[in-house]
N, C-alpha and C positions, 0 to 999 in steps of 0.2 A: 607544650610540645604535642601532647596528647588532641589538644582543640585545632591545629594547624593537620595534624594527618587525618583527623575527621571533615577537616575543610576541602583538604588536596582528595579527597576521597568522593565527598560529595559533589566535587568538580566534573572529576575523572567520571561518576556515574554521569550526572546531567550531559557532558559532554558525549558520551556514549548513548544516549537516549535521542539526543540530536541527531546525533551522524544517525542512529538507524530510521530515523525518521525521514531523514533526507534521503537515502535511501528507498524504504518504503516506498515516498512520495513519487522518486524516480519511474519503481516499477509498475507503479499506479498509473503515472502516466505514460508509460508502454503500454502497459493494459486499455488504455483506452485509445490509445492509438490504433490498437490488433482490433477494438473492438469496431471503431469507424470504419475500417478497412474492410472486415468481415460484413458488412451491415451493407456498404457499398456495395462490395461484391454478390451479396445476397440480393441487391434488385436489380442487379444485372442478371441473374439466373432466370430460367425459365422457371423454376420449383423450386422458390425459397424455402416451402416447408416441409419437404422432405430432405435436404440437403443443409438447411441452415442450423437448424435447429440442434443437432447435435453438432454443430461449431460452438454456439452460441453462449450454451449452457456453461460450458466449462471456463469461458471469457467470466460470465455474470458472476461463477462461483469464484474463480478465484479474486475477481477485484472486490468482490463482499469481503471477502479475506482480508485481504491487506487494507480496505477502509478499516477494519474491525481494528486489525497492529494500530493503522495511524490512530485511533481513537485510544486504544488503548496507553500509547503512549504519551500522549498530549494528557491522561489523565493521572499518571505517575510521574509527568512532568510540574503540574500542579502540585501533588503531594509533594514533592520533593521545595516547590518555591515556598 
């Protein structure tokens, strides 16, 4: 009994590790969607780099971010197999 609720548990995490991963993945690629858009739009402007540049920053930090989740989970996903 005891070896099946450690099973149904270990499931339950991996399963949860997935879903935030797809997840993640999702908002990653919105992130890079906003980031194509912004980058477009920026060589349409007369003065990309006064106007672009604090767009930008905050696109690059946050997709750093969430690469960082997906890696991190993809490496708890190992531990775990």
């Amino acid at each position: 009994m005891t070896h099946l609720l450690k099973s149904i548990d270990w499931l339950n995490d991996y399963e949860a590790q997935k879903l935030g991963e797809r997840i993640l993945q999702a908002q990653i690629d919105n992130l890079n969607d906003t980031l194509q858009n912004a980058k477009s739009n920026l060589s349409n402007m007369s003065s990309p780099v006064a106007s672009g540049s604090a767009t930008i920053k905050p696109i690059y930090s946050s997709f750093a971010n969430y690469k960082s989740y997906i890696n991190t989970l993809h490496d708890k996903s190992r531990q775990i197999s």
